[in-house]
Backbone as a printed PyTorch tensor [residue, N CA C, xyz], in Angstrom:
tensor([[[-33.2850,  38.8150, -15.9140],
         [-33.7590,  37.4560, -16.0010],
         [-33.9280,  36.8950, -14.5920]],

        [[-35.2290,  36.1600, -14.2630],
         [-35.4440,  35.7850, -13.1510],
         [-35.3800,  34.2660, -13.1170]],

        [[-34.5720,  33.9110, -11.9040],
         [-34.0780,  32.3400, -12.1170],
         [-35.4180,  31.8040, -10.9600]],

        [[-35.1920,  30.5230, -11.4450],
         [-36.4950,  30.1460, -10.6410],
         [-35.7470,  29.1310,  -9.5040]],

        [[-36.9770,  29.6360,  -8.3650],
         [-36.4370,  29.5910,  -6.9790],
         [-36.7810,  27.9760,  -6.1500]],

        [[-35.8070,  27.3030,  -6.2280],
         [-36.2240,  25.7840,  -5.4290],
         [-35.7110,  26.1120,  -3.9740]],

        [[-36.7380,  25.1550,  -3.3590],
         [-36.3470,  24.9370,  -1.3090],
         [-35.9840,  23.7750,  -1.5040]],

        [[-34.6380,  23.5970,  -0.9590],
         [-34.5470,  22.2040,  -0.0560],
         [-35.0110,  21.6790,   0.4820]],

        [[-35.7910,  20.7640,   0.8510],
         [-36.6840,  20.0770,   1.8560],
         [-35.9070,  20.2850,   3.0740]],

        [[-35.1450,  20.3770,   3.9510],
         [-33.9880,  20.5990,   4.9280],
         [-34.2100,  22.5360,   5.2720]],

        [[-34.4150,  22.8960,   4.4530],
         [-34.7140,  24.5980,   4.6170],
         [-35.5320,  24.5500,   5.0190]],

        [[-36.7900,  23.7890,   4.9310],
         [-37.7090,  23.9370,   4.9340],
         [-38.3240,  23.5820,   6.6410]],

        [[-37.1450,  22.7480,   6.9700],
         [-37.3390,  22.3720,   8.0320],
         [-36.3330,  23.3620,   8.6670]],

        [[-35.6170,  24.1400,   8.4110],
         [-34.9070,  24.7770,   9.0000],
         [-35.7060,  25.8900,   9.2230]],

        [[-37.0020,  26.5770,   8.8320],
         [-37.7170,  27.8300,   9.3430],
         [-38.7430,  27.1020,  10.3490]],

        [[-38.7810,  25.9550,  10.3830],
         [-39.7130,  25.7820,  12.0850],
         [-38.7100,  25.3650,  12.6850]],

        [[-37.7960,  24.8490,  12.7790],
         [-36.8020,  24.5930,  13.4670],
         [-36.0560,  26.0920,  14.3940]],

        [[-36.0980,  27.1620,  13.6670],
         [-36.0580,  28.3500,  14.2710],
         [-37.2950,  29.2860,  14.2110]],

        [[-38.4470,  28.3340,  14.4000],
         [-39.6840,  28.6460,  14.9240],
         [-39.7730,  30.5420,  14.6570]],

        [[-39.7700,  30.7170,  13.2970],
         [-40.0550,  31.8380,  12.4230],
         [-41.3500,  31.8550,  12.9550]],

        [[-41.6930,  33.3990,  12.8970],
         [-43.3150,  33.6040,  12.9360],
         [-43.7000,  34.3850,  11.5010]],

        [[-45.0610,  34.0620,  11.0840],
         [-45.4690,  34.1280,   9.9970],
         [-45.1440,  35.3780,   9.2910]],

        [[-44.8720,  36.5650,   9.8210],
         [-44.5070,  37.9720,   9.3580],
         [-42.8170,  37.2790,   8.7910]],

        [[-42.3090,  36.8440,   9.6780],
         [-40.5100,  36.8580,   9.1610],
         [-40.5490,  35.6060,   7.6550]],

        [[-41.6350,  34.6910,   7.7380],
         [-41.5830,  33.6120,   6.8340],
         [-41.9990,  34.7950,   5.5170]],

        [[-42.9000,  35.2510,   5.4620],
         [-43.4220,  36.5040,   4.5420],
         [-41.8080,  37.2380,   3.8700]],

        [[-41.1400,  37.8750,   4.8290],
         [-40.4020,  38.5610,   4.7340],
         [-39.1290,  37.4730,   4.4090]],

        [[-38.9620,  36.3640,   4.4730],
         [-37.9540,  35.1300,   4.1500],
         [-38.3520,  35.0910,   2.4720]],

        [[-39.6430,  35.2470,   2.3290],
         [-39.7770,  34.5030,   1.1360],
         [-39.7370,  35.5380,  -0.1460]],

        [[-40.2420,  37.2680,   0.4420],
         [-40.1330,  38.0740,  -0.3930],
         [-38.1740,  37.9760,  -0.4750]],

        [[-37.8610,  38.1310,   0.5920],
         [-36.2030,  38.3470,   0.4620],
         [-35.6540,  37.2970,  -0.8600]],

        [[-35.7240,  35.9710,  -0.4480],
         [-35.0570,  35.2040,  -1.7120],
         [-36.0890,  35.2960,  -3.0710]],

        [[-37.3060,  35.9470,  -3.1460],
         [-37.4950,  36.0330,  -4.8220],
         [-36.9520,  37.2120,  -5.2270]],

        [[-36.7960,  38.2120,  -4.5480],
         [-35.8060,  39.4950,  -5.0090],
         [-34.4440,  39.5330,  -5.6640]],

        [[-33.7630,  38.3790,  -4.4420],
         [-32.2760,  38.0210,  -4.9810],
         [-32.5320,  36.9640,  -5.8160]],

        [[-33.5570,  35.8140,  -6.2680],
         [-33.5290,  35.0380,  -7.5610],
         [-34.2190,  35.9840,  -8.8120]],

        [[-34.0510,  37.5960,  -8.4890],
         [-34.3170,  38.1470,  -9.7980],
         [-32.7350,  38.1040, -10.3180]],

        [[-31.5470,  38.4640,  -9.3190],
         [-30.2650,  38.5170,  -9.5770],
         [-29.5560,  37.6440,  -8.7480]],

        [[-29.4720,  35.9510,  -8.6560],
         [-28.5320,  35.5430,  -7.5470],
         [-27.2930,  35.3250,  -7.1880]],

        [[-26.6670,  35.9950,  -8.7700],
         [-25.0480,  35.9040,  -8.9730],
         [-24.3140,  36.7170,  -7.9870]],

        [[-23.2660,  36.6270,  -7.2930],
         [-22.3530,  37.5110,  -7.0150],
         [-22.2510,  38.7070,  -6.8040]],

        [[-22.3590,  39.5200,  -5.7420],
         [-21.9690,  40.8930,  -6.0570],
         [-20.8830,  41.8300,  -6.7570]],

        [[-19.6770,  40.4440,  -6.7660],
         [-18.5800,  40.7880,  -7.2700],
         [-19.0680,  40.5050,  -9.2450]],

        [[-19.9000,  40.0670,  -9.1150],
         [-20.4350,  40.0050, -10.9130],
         [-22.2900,  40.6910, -11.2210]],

        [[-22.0890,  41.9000, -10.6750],
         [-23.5850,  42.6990, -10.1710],
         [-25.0170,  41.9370,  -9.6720]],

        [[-24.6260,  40.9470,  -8.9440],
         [-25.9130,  40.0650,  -8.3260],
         [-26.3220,  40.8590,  -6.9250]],

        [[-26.7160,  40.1450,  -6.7380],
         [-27.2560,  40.3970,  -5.1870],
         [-26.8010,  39.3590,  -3.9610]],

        [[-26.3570,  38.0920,  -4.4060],
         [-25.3730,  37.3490,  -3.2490],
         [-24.2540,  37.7390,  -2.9220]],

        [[-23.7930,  37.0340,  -1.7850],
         [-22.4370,  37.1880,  -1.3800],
         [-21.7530,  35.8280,  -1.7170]],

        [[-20.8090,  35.4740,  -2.4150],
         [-20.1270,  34.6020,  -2.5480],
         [-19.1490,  34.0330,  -1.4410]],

        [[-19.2950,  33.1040,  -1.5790],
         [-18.7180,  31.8960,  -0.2910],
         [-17.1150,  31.6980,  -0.8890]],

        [[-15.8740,  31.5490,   0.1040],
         [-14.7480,  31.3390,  -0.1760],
         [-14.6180,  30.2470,   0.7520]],

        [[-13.4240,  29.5610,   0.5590],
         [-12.7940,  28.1740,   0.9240],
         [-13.6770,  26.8220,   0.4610]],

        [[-13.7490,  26.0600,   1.2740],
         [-14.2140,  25.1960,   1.1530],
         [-15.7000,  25.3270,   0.5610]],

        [[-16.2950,  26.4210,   0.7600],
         [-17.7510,  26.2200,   0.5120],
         [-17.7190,  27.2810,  -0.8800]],

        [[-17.0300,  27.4010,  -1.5340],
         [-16.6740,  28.2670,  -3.0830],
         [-17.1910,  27.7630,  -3.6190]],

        [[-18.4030,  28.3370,  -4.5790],
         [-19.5690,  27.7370,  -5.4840],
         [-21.0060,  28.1930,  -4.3330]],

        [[-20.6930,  28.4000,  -3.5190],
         [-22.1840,  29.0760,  -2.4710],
         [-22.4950,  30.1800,  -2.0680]],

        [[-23.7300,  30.3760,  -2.4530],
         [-23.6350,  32.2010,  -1.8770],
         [-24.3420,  32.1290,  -0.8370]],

        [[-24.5120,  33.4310,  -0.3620],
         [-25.9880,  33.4380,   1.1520],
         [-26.2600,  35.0280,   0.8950]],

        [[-26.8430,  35.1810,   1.4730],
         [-27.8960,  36.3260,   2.0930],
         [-28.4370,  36.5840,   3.1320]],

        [[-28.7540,  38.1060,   3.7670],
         [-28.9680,  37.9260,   5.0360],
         [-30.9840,  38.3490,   4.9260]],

        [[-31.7880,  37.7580,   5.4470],
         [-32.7920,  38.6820,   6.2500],
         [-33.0400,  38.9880,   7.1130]],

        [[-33.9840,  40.0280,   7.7070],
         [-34.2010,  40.1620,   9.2200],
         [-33.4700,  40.3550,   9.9680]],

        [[-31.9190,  40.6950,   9.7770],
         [-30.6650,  40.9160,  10.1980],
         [-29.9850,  39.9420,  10.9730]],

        [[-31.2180,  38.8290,  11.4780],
         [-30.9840,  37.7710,  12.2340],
         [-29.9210,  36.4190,  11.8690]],

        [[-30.8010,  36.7290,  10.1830],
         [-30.7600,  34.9140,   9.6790],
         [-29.3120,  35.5390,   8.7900]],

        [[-29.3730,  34.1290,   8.1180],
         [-28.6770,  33.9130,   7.1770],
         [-29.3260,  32.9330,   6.3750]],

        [[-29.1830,  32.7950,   4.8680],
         [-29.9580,  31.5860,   4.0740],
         [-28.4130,  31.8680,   2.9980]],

        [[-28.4250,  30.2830,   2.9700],
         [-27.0330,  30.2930,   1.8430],
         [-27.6550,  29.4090,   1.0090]],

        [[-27.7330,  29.4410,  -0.2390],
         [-27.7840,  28.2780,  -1.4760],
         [-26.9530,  28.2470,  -2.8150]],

        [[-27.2270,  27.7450,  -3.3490],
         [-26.4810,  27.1440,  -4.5840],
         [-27.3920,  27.9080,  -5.9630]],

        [[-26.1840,  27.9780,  -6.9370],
         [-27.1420,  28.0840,  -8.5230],
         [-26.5430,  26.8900,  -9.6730]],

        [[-28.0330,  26.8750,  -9.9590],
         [-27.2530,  25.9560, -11.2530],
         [-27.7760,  26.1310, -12.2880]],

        [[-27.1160,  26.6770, -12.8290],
         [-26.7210,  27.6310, -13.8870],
         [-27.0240,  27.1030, -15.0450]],

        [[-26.8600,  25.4160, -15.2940],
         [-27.7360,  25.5150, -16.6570],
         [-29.0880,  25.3580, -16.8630]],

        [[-29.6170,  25.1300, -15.3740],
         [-30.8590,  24.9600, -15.3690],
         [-31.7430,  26.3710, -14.8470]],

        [[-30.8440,  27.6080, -14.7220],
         [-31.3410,  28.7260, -14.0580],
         [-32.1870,  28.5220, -12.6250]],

        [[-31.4240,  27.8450, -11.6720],
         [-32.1530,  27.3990, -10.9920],
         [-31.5430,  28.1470,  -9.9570]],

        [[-31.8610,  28.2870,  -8.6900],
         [-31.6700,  29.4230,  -7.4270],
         [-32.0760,  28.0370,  -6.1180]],

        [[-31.1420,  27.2020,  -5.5360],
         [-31.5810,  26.6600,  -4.9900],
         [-31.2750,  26.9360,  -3.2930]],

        [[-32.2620,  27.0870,  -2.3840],
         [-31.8870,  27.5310,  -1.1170],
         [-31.6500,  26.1680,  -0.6690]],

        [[-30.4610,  26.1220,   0.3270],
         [-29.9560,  24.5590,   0.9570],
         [-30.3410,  24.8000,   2.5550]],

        [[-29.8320,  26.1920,   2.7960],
         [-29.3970,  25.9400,   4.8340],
         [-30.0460,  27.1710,   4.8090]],

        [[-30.9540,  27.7210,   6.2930],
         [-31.4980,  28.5850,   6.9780],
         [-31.0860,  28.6220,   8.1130]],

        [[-30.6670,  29.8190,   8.4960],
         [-30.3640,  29.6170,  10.0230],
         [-29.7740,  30.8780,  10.6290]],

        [[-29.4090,  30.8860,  11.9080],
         [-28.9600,  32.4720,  12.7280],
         [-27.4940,  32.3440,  11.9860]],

        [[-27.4350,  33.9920,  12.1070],
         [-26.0770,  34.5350,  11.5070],
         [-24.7880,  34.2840,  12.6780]],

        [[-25.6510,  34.1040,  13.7180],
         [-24.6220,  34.3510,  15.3500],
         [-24.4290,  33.0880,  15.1560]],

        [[-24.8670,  31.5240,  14.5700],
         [-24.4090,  30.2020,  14.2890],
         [-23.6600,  29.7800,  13.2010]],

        [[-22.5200,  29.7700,  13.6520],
         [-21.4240,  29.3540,  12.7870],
         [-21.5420,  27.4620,  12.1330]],

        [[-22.3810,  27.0380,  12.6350],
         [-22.6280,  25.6800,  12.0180],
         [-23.5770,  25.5820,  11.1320]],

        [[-24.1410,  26.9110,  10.5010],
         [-24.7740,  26.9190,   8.9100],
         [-24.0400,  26.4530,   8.0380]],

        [[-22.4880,  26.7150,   8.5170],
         [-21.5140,  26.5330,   7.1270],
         [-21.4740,  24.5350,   7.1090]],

        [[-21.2430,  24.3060,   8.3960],
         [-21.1740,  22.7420,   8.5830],
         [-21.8830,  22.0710,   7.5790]],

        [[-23.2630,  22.4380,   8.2770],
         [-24.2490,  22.1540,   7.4930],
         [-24.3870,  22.2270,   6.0440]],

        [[-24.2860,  23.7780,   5.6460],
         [-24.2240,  23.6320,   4.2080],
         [-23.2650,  23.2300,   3.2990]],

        [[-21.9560,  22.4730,   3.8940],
         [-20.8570,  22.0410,   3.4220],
         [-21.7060,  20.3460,   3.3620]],

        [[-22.0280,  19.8970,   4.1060],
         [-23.1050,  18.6870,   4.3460],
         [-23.9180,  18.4850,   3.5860]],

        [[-24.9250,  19.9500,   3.1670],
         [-25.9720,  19.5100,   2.2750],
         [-25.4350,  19.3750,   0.7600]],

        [[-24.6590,  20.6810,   0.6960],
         [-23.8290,  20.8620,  -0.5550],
         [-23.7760,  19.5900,  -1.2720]],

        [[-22.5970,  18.6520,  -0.5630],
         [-21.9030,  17.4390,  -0.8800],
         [-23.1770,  16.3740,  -1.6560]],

        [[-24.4390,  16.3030,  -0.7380],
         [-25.3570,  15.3530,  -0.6960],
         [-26.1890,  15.5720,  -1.6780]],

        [[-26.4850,  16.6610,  -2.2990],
         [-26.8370,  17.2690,  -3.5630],
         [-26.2320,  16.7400,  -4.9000]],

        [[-24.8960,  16.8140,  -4.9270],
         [-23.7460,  16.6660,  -5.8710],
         [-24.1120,  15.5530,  -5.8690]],

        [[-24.3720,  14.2010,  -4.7000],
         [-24.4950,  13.1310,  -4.8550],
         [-25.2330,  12.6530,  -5.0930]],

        [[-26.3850,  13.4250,  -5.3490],
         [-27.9360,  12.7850,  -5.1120],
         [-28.6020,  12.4920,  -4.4980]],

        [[-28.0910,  12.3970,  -3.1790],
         [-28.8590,  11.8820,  -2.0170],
         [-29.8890,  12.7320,  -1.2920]]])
């Protein structure tokens, strides 16, 4: 079952923001419809990696060996939502996606 794949408006700004060139955006976009064929858990045969501590309920994925893209599922809506894009060597993806996370939940 293939869940259907939403961008954050914020992701979205996060691939010119790390001024992707059009081959890696290609290769960004095949990467997350592959894993929204499976975006559960690897620990429950998906294809994400599940997030612990504070950010538990988030998975990510890597492409290009560079990035990292972490998002959310919601599950009754089969939805695959990407929140944060960004380098794997930047540890303030999590900031961030602890940030967007919250603002989601809230509506904002």
């Amino acid at each position: 079952m293939s869940w259907k794949l939403e961008w954050d408006a914020r992701a979205l700004k996060d691939i010119k923001k790390l001024k992707l060139n059009k081959h890696q955006i290609l290769k960004l976009k095949q990467k997350a419809e592959a894993v929204a064929e499976n975006p559960l858990p690897k620990t429950e045969g998906g294809l994400g990696e599940a997030l612990s501590g504070n950010l538990k309920g988030f998975l990510k994925f890597r492409f290009d060996n560079d990035y990292r893209v972490a998002y959310q599922l919601i599950i009754t809506d089969t939805v695959m939502r990407i929140l944060v894009i960004g380098l794997r060597s930047d540890k303030e993806i999590y900031h961030e996606l602890s940030k967007r996370g919250r603002e989601n939940e809230q509506g904002i």
